[in-house]
C-alpha positions as CSV (number, residue, x, y, z in Angstrom):
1,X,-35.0,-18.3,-1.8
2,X,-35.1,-19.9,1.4
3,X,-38.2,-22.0,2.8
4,X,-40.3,-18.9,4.1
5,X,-40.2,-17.6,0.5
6,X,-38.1,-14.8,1.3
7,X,-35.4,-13.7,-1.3
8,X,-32.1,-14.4,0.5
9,X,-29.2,-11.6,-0.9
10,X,-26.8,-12.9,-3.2
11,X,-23.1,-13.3,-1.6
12,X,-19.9,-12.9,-3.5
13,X,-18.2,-16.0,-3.9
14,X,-15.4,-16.4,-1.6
15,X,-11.5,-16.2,-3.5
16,X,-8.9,-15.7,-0.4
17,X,-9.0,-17.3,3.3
18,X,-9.8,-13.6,4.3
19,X,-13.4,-13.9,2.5
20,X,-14.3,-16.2,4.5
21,X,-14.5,-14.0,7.6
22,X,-16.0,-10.3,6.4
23,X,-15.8,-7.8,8.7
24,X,-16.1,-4.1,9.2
25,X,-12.2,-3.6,8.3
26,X,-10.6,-4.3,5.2
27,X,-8.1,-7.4,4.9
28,X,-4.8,-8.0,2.7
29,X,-6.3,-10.9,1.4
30,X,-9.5,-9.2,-0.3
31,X,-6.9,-7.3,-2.7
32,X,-6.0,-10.1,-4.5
33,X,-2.7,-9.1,-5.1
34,X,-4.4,-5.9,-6.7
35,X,-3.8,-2.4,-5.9
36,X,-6.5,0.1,-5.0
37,X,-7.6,4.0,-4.6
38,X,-10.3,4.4,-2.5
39,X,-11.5,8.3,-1.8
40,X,-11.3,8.9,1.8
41,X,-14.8,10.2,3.1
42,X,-14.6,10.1,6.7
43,X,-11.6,10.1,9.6
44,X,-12.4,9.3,12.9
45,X,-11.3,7.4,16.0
46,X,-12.6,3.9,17.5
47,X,-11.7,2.0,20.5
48,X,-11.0,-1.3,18.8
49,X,-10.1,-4.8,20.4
50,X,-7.3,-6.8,19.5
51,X,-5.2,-9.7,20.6
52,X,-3.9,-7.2,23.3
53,X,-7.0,-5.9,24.3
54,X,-9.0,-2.7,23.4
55,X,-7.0,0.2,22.0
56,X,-8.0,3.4,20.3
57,X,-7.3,3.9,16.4
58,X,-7.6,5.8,13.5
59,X,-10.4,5.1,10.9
60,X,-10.6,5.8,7.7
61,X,-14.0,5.1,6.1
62,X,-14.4,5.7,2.0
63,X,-16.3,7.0,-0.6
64,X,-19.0,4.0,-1.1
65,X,-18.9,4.2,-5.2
66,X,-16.7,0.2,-5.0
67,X,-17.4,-2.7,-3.2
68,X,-14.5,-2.7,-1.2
69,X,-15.4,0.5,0.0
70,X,-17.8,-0.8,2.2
71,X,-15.2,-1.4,4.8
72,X,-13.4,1.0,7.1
73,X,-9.0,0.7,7.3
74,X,-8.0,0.6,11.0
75,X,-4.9,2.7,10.9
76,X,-1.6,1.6,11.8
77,X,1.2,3.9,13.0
78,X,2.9,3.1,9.7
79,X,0.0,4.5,7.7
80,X,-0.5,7.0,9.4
81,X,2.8,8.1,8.9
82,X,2.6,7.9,5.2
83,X,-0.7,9.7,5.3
84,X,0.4,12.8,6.9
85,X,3.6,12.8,4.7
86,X,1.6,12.7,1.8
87,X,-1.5,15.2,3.3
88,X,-0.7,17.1,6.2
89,X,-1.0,17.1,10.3
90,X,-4.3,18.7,9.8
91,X,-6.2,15.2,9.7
92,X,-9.6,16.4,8.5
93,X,-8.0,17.8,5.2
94,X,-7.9,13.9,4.7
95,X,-11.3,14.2,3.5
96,X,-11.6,13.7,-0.2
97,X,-8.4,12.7,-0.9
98,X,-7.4,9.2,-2.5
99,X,-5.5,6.7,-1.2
100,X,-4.2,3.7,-3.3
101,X,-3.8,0.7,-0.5
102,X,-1.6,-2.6,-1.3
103,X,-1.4,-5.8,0.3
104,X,2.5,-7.5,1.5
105,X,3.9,-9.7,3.8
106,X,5.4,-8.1,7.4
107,X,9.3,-9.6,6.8
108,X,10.7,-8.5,10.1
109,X,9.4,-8.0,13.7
110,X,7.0,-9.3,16.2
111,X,4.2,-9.6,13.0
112,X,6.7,-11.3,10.3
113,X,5.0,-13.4,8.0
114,X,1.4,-12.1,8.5
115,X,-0.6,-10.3,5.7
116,X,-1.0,-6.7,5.5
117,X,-1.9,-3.6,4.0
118,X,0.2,-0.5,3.3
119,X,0.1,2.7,1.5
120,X,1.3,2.8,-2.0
121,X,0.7,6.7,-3.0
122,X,-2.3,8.9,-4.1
123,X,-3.2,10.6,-7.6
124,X,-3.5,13.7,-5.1
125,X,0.1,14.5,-4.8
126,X,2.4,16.4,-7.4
127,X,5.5,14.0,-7.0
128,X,7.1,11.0,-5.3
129,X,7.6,11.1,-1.8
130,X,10.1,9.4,0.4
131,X,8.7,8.9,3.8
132,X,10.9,7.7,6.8
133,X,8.6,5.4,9.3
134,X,10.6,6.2,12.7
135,X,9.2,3.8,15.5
136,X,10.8,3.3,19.1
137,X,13.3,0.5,19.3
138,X,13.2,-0.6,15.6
139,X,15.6,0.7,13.4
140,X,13.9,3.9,10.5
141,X,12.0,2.5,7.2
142,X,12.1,4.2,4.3
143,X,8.9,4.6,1.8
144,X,8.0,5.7,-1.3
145,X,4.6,7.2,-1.6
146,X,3.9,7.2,-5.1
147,X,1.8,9.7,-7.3
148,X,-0.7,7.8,-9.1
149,X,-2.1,8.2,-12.6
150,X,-6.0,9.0,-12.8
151,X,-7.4,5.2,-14.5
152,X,-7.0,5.7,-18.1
153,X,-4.8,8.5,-17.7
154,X,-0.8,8.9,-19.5
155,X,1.6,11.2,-18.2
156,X,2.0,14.2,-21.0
157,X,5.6,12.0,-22.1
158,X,3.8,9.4,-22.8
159,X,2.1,10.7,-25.4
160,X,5.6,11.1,-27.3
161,X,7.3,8.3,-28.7
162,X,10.1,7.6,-26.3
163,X,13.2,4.8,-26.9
164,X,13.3,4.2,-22.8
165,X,12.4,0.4,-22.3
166,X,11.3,-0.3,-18.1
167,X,13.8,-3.3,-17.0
168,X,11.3,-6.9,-16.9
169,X,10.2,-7.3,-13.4
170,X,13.1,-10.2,-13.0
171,X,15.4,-8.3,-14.0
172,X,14.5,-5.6,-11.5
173,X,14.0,-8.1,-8.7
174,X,17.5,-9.6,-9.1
175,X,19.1,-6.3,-9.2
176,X,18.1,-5.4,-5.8
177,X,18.0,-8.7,-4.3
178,X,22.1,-9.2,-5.4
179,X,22.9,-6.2,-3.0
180,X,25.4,-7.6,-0.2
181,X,25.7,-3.8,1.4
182,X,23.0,-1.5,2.1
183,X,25.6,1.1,0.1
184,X,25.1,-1.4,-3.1
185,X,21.2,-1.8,-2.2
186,X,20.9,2.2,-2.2
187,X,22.8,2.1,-5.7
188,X,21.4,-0.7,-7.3
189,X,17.6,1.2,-6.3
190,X,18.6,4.3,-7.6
191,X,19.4,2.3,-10.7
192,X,16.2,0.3,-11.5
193,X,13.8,3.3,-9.9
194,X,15.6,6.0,-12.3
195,X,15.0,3.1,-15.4
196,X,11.3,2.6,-14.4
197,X,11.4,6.7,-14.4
198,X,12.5,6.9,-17.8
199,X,10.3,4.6,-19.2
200,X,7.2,6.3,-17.8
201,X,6.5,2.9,-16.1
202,X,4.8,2.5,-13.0
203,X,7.6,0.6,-10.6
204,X,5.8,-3.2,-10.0
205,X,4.9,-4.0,-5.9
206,X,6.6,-6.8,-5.9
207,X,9.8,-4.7,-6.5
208,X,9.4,-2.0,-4.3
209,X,8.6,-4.6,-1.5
210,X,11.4,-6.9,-2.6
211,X,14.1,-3.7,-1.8
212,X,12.6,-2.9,1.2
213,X,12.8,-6.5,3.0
214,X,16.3,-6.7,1.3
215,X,17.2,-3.4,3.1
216,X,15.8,-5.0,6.2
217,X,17.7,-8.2,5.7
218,X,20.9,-5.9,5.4
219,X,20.7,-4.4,8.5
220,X,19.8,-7.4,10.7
221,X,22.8,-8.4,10.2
């Protein structure tokens, strides 16, 4: 209560750097190395300034029924590509879909090093989907957009004793991290993702990410 005997509102207590500047879009940092599916409620356009000046972007605003849904995602090229792979061109059939965001590290480019969010699937598609993010003058990133379980939710397999064990997240890491040739990085993936498969295991961020900036790594040089 301050001195005019007014009730001041009762703010979270700060966790990551990123907390300590709230805004009206969501950062990496407020994840906490979490994932999570927001419903989208709204897409819409916004002329939004940057370190390059103003520049129009897509918005997507969510569902308010979680905290961090009180903040709007400022739509990067790369997201929007995985949205429309997972959704459609039609942009408005967005509405009332999920979307489960993630927060990485950029490895590459002009923005290597900095925080940021991408797209890791959506319970609203049937299956996996690999997504190739074509941008001018950098060479095409593959994605996997992957179909998410409803929170509580098994997959009808799992409800059968199976003998399939998912590989330990190390294990997994150092199998696609050993690649010296994007022909052994495509095999050693195909490997690990098809264990994770038979297992009924959700595949862990930090590997997907980790065979992605290997792939990278591969073809810099």
């Amino acid at each position: 209560m301050n001195t005019d005997g007014e009730q001041r509102p009762i703010l979270p207590t700060p966790v990551d750097w990123d907390d300590l500047y709230p805004g009206r879009f969501l950062k990496a940092g407020e994840f906490q190395g979490r994932k999570l599916t927001l419903k989208i409620a709204r897409v819409s356009i916004d002329e939004l300034v940057g370190e390059k000046g103003a520049k129009i972007k897509g918005v997507l605003t969510f569902e308010r029924d979680d905290p961090k849904a009180a903040k709007d995602l400022a739509l990067n090229k790369t997201n929007g590509f995985c949205l429309r792979e997972m959704f459609g061109r039609h942009v408005q059939d967005w509405v009332g879909k999920r979307v489960t965001l993630f927060p990485t590290v950029i490895e590459s480019g002009a923005f290597k090093g900095k925080d940021a969010i991408r797209i890791w699937g959506s319970p609203d598609i049937a299956q996996d989907i690999e997504v190739t993010i074509t941008m001018p003058r950098k060479r095409p990133v593959v994605m996997t957009m992957h179909r998410m379980l409803p929170k509580g939710a098994a997959p009808a397999q799992q409800q059968k004793s199976t003998t399939a064990a998912a590989p330990s997240k190390d294990e997994a890491l150092a199998k696609v991290r050993e690649a010296r040739t994007l022909e052994a990085l495509a095999d050693a993936r195909k490997t690990v993702w098809a264990l994770y498969a038979a297992a009924k295991t959700e595949i862990p961020i930090e590997v997907e990410a980790a065979a992605t900036d290997r792939r990278l790594a591969l073809e810099g040089e």
